[in-house]
N, C-alpha and C positions, 0 to 999 in steps of 0.2 A: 773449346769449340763445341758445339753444339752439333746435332745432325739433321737432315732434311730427307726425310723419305716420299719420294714422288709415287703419285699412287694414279699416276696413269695406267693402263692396261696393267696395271699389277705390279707395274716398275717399284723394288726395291729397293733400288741402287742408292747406297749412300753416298752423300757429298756435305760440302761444308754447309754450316749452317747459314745463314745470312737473313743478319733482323728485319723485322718487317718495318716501313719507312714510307713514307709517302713516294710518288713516282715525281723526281725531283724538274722533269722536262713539260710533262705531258698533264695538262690542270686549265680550269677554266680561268680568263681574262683576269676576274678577281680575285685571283687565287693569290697570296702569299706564304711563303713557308719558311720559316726561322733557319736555322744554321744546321740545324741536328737531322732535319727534315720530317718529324714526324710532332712539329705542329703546325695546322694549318688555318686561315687568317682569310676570312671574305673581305675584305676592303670594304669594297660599295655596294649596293644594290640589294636585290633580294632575289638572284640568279648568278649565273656565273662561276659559280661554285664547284666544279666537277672536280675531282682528285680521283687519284688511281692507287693500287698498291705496287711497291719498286717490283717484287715478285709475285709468280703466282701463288693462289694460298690451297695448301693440302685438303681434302675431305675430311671434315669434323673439326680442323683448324679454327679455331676464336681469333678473327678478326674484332679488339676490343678499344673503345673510343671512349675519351669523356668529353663532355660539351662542359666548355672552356667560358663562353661567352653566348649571349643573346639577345636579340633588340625587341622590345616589345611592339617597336613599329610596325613589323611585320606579324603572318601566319605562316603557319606552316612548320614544318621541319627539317628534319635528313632524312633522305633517300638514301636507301640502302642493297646493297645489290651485287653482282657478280657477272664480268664478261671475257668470252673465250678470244678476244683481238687483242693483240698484247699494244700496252702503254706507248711505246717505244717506237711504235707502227703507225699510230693517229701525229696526226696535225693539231695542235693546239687550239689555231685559230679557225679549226674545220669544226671543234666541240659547241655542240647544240646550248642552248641558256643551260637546259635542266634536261635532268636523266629521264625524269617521267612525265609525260611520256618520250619527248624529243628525241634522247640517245637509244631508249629500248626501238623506240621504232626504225632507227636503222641497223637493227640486227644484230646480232653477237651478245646481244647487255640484255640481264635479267634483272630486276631491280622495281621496289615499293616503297609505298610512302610509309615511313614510321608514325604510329598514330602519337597525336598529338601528347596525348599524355605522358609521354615518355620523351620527350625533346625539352625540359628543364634545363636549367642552368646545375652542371654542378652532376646531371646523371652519366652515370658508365653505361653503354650500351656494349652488350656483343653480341656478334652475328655468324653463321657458319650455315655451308652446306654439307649434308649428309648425303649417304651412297646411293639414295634413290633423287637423289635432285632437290629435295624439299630445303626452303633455306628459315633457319631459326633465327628470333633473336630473346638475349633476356636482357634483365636491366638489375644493375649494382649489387653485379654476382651471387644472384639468387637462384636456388636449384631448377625453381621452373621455367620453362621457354614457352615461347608465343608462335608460332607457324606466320611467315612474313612474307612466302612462295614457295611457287613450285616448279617442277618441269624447266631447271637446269641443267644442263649435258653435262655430268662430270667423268666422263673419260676423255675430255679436253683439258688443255690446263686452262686455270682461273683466276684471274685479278679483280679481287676487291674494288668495287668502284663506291665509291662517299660523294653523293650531295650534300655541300651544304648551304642547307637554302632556309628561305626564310626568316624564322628567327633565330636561329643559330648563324651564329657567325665566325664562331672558333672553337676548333675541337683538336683534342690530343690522342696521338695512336700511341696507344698502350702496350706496348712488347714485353712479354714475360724475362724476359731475357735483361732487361733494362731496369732500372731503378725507376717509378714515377718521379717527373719534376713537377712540386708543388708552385711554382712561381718560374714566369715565363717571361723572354723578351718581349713577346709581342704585345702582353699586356701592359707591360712596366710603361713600353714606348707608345702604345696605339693609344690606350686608353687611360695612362694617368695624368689627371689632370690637378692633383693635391695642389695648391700653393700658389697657382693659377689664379691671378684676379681680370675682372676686365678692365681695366687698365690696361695691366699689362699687356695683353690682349692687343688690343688696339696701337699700341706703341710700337708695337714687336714688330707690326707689316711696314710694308715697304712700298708705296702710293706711286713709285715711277715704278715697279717691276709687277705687282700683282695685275693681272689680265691681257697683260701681254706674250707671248709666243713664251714658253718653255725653252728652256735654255740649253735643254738635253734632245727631246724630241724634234723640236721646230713645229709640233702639230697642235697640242693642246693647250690652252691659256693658263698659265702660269696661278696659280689659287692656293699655295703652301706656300706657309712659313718656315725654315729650318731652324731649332734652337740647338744653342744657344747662342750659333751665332749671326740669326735673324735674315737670312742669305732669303729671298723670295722671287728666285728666278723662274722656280721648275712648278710642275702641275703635279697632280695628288699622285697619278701612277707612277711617275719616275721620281717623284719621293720618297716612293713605299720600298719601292726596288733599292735606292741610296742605299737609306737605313738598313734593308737587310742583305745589303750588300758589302762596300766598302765601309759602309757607317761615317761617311766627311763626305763636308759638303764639297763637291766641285768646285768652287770658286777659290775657298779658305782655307781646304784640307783640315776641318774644324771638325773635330767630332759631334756626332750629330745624337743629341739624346732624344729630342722630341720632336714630331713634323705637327704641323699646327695648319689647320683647313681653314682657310680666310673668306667669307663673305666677299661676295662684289659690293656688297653693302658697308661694308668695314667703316671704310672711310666715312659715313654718315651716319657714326652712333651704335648702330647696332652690334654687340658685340660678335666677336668671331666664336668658329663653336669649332670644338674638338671631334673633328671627325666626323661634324654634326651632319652636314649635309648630305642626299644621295637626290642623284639627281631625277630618279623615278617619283611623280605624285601617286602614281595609283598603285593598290595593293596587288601583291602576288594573286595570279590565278588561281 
């Protein structure tokens, strides 16, 4: 075990260590988060994205991320930041699209935009604040830091907050504590599509169940395929949930490797696309 020294008003006091993880309740709408909880998975859109840290993070502590994935559709990137209202205490469905400005401006959240250059596919980012408030970040553990804010209270405690917005759509919290995992579910599942023809494709849906009522919610039209065993009852967000959930589908108790995003168009040619769709036409603000 490891140890955690709180450096509130000077507090000392040791306790058990406990790794840093995502906040497994408290995440915006599109938020997915695999089994380990410290990878995290935009689904759809180019918002929605808010995450927390499960704990608060010490002074001078590296809060450290790699981006996992990114859509070229979008701009923009991660929002990076720190607030003194603990995870555990918000509403899920009360969290604003985006941190900046939306969450800073209702108080407690300090947080900026990562400038673009540094939101690639494939970079480490860390972040921290120091005893005067000022928050750092640098990129693929390089001695230098960048000045990212300022003028955060730290004789409050502090949780990590991570947008991830825009073009980033999957990143990994990196715990010193932990081994990096090089290859992940969410990608294996979300995004491979190896072997995949359209044929297939088009074969795979199911023409009495796609656009009708969700067979889980009752609220949203049904637009996923489950493979492998082709089940097309449920709609994209209670797919996403299945998979990183029980992993079988509801109907067949079939283990679920891949969910497959259908066209309302399917049926007339066009092929379906892997996760292709988001239902936003215009670009992030």
């Amino acid at each position: 075990m490891g140890s955690f020294f709180s450096t509130l008003l000077g507090d000392v006091t040791q306790v058990s260590y406990v790794p840093l993880v995502f906040h497994p309740d408290t995440k915006g709408s599109q938020i997915v988060l695999d089994v380990s909880q410290y990878i995290a998975t935009r689904a759809a859109t180019f918002h929605d994205g808010i995450v927390f840290s499960n704990r608060p993070i010490k002074v001078n502590e590296k809060v450290t991320v790699e981006i996992l994935k990114e859509d070229d559709r979008w701009i923009g990137g991660l929002r990076l930041g720190f607030t003194s209202k603990h995870p555990s205490l918000m509403d899920s469905s009360d969290l604003p699209p985006y941190a900046c400005p939306n969450l800073v401006k209702q108080g407690k959240c300090w947080a900026s935009i990562l400038p673009d250059e540094y939101v690639g596919e494939g970079t480490v980012v860390s972040f921290w604040v120091n005893s005067k408030g000022s928050v750092f970040f640098s990129v693929n553990y390089e001695s230098g830091s960048y000045l990212l804010l300022e003028g955060v209270p730290v004789r409050k405690p502090l949780w990590a907050v991570i947008d991830i917005y825009g073009r980033t759509t999957a990143i990994q919290l990196l715990d010193p504590s932990r081994p990096k995992r090089h290859m992940y579910e969410s990608s294996q599942k979300l995004f491979d599509v190896a072997g995949q023809n359209e044929s297939a494709c088009r074969n795979c849906y199911e023409e009495n169940s796609i656009g009708k009522e969700c067979a889980v919610c009752l609220c949203h039209k049904a637009n996923t395929v489950m493979l492998p065993c082709c089940h097309a009852n449920f709609c994209f967000c209670c797919s996403t949930r299945i998979l990183y959930s029980s992993s079988h589908c509801p109907l067949c108790r079939q283990k679920v490797e891949k969910i497959l995003r259908v066209s309302a168009w399917a049926g007339r040619g066009i092929p379906a696309n892997w996760l292709g769709e988001v239902k936003d036409s215009s670009p992030p603000p």
